[in-house]
C-alpha positions in Angstrom: 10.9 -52.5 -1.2 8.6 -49.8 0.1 4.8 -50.7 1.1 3.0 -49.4 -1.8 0.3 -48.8 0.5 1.0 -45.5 0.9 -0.3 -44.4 -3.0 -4.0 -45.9 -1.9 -4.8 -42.5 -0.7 -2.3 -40.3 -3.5 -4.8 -38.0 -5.5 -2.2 -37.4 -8.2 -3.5 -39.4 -11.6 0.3 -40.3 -12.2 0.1 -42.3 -8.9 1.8 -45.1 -10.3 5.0 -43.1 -12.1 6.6 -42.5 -8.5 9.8 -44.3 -7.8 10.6 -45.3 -4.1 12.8 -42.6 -3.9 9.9 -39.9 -4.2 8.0 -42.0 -1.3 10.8 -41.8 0.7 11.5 -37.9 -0.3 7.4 -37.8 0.7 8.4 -39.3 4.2 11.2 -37.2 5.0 8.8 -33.9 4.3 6.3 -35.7 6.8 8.8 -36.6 9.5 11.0 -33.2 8.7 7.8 -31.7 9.8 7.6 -33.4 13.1 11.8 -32.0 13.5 11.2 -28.6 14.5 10.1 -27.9 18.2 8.2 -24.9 17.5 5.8 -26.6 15.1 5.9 -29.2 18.2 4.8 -26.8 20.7 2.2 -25.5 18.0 0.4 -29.1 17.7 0.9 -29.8 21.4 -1.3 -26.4 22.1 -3.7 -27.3 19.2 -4.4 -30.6 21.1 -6.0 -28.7 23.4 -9.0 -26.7 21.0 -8.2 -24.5 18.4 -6.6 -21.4 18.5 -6.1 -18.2 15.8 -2.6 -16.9 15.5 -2.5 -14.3 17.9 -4.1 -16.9 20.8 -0.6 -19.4 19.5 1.6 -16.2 19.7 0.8 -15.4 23.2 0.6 -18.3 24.5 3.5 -19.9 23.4 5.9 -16.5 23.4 6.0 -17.0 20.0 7.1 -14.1 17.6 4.9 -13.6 14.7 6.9 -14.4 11.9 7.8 -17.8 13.1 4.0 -18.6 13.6 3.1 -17.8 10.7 5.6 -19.6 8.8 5.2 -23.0 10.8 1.5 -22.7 11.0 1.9 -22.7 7.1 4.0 -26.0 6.8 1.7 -27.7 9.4 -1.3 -26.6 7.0 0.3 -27.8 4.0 1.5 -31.3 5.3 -2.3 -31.2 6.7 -0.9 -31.5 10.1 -3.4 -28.5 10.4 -6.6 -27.0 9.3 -8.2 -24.0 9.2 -11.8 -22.3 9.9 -12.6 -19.0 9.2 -15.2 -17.3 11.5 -15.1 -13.8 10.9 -11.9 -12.5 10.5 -10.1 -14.6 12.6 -8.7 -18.1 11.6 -8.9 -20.9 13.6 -5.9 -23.6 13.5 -7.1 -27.3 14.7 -5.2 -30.6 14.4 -6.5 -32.7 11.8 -8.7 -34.9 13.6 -8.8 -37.8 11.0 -5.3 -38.4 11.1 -2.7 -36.1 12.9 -4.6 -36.3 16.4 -4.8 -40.1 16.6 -1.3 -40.4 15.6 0.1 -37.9 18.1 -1.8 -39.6 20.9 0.1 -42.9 19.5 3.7 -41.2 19.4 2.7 -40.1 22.9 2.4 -44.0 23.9 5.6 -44.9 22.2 7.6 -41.9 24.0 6.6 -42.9 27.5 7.4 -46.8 26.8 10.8 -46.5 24.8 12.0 -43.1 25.1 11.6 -40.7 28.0 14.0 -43.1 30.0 16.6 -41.5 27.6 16.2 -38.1 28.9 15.8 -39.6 32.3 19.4 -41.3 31.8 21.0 -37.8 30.1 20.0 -36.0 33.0 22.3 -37.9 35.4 19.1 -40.6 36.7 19.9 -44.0 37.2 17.0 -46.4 35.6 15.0 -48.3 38.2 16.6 -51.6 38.2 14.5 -54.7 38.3 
């Protein structure tokens, strides 16, 4: 059984009709998000301040198309959010949630994971 938890912050009134299978489809849209590495590169340069398209498309040697499309699945999965000044818009990692939890996936890659690469590459791991 799923951890129901995850409806206390739903804003749909029909919170309670969704079956475990909808939670789970509402996970994989969340992690499917996470998938791609050019939405990857685009959070890891939002880290560091926000940016308007054109400041993501140079720096990353990005082509505008795919900017513009991942920019718009990180906004509407709220990995993202937006600020107008002018007529430029600004990109930012949501600071409530998406920051914080980067900086935790960040922990978990450098205790459990980049060993892997380490090993694919042809390292040995220190033995102790």
């Amino acid at each position: 059984m799923i951890n129901q938890s995850i409806l206390k912050h739903y804003k749909h009134k029909h919170h309670e009709r969704l079956s475990e299978n909808e939670i789970y489809d509402a996970y994989k849209i969340f992690f499917g998000t996470l998938v791609s590495e050019s939405r990857l590169r685009i959070i890891n340069l939002l880290r560091k301040g926000k940016k308007n398209v054109s400041q993501i498309i140079n720096e990353l040697k990005m082509d505008q198309t795919s900017v513009s499309h991942d920019l718009a699945r990180l906004k509407t999965c709220g990995f993202v959010t937006v600020e107008i000044n002018g007529k430029f818009r600004y990109y930012m990692l949501n600071e409530e949630t998406i920051k914080p939890l980067i900086g935790l996936i960040d922990k978990h890659m450098s205790l459990y994971c980049i060993h892997i690469l380490h090993n694919m590459k042809g390292g040995k791991e220190n033995e102790k």
